[in-house]
C-alpha positions in Angstrom: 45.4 -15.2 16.0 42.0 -15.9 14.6 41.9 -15.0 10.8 37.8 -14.0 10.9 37.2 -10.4 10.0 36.4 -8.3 13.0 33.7 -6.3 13.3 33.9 -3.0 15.8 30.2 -2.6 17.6 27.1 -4.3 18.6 26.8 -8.1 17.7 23.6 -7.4 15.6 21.9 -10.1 13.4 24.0 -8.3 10.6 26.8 -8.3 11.9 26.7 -12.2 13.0 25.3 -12.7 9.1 28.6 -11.3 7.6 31.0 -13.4 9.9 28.7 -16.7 9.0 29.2 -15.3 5.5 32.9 -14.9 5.5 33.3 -18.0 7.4 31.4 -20.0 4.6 33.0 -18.5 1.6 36.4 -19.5 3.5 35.2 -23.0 4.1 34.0 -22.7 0.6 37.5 -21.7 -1.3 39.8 -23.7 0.6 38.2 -26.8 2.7 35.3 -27.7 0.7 31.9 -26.8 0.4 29.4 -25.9 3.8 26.2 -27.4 4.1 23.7 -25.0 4.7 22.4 -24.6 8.1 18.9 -26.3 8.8 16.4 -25.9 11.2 16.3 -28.0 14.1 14.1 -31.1 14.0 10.9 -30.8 14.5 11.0 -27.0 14.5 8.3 -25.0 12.8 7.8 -21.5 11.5 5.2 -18.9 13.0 4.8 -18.1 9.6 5.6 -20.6 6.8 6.8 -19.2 3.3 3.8 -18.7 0.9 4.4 -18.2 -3.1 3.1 -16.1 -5.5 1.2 -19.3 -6.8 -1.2 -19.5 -3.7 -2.6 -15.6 -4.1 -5.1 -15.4 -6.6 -4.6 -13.6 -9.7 -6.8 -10.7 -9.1 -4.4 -9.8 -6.3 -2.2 -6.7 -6.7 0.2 -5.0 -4.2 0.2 -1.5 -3.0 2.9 -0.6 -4.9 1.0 -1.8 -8.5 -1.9 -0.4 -7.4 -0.2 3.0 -6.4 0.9 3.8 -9.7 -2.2 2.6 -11.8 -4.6 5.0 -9.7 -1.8 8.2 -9.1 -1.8 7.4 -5.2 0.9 7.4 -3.1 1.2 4.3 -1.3 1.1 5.7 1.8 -2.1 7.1 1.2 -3.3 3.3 0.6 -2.0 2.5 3.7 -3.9 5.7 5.4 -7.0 4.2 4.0 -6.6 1.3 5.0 -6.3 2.6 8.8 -9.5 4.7 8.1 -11.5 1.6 7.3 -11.9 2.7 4.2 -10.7 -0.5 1.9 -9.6 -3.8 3.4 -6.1 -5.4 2.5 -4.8 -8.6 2.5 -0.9 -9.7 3.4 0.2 -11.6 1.0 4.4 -12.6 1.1 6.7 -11.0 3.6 3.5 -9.8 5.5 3.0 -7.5 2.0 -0.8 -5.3 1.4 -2.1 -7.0 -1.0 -5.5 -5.9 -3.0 -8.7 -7.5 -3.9 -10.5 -6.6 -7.1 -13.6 -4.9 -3.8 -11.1 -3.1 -2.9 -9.4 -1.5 -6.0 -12.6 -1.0 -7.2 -13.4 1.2 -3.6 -9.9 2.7 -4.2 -11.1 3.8 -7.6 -14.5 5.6 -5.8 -12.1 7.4 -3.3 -9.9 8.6 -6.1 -13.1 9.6 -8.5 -14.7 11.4 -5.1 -12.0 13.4 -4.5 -11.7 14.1 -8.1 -15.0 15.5 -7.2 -14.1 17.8 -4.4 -14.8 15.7 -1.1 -12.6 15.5 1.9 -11.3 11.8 2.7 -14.0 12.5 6.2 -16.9 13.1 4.1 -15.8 9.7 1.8 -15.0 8.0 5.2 -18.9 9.2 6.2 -19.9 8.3 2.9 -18.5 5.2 2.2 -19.1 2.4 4.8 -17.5 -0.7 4.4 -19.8 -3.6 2.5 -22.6 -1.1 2.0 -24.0 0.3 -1.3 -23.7 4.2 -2.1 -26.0 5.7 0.3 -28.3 8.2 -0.3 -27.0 10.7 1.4 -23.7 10.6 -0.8 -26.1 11.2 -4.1 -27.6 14.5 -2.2 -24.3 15.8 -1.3 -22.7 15.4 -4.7 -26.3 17.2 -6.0 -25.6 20.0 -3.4 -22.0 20.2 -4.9 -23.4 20.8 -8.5 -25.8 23.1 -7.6 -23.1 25.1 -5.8 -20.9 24.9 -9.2 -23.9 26.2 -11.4 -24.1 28.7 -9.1 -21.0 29.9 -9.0 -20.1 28.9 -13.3 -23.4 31.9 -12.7 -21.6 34.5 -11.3 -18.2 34.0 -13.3 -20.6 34.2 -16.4 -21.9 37.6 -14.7 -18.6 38.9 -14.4 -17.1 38.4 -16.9 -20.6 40.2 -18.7 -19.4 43.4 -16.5 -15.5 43.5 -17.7 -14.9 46.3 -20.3 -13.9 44.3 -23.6 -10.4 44.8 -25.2 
């Protein structure tokens, strides 16, 4: 009988990876060592290995950037499906960020700080474009509304009976 481990299921890519395993460390203990498989000859990859060298150093991943700004980084992905910031894949098909768009993450994060809704930001701002206009009347609007209303607390609290 066959002295490889057997494995109970589906012959998944794991699966097959921890027989070649187990078949190499036995090779490996008692016969001597296994080559390591190679591609064949003249085979290429759809997508060849890249290394940290090749990205430039302003490049940061979601992750890095997640934590630095408070975001979750699935909220970086959801802006990056709203058009909102542009990312880059770096290694293993990884988001990775340009200084453009950390900088555009940094204006989302201070506008909502501010009390817009990730619509009016999408509105607000387009990709590649300066701050418009109308984003400077909106955020006027929004401090006239907050004067207004820091008015009527001040009024208030004028009519409370004091301790």
């Amino acid at each position: 009988m066959d002295n490889h481990p057997t494995i109970i299921g589906p012959q998944t890519k794991a699966a097959l990876a921890l027989i070649e395993r187990h078949r190499r460390r036995e090779l490996q203990q008692g016969r001597g060592q296994v080559a390591p498989r190679s591609p064949p000859a003249g085979a290429t990859r759809a997508h060849p290995y890249r290394s940290l060298r090749q990205l430039p150093s302003t490049m940061s991943t979601i992750g890095d950037v997640s934590q630095h700004l408070g975001l979750s980084p699935r909220a970086i992905r959801l802006y990056e499906e709203m058009g909102l910031i542009a990312c880059q894949r770096g290694i293993k098909n990884m988001r990775m960020l340009d200084e453009t768009a950390k900088a555009r993450l940094d204006a989302i994060v201070e506008l909502k700080k501010l009390g817009l809704t990730i619509s009016e930001i999408a509105n607000f701002l387009p990709q590649d474009q300066p701050v418009p206009s109308a984003l400077r009347e909106r955020l006027v609007q929004a401090l006239a509304a907050l004067d207004d209303q820091r008015s009527a607390i001040i009024a208030y609290l004028a009519r409370l009976p004091a301790d």
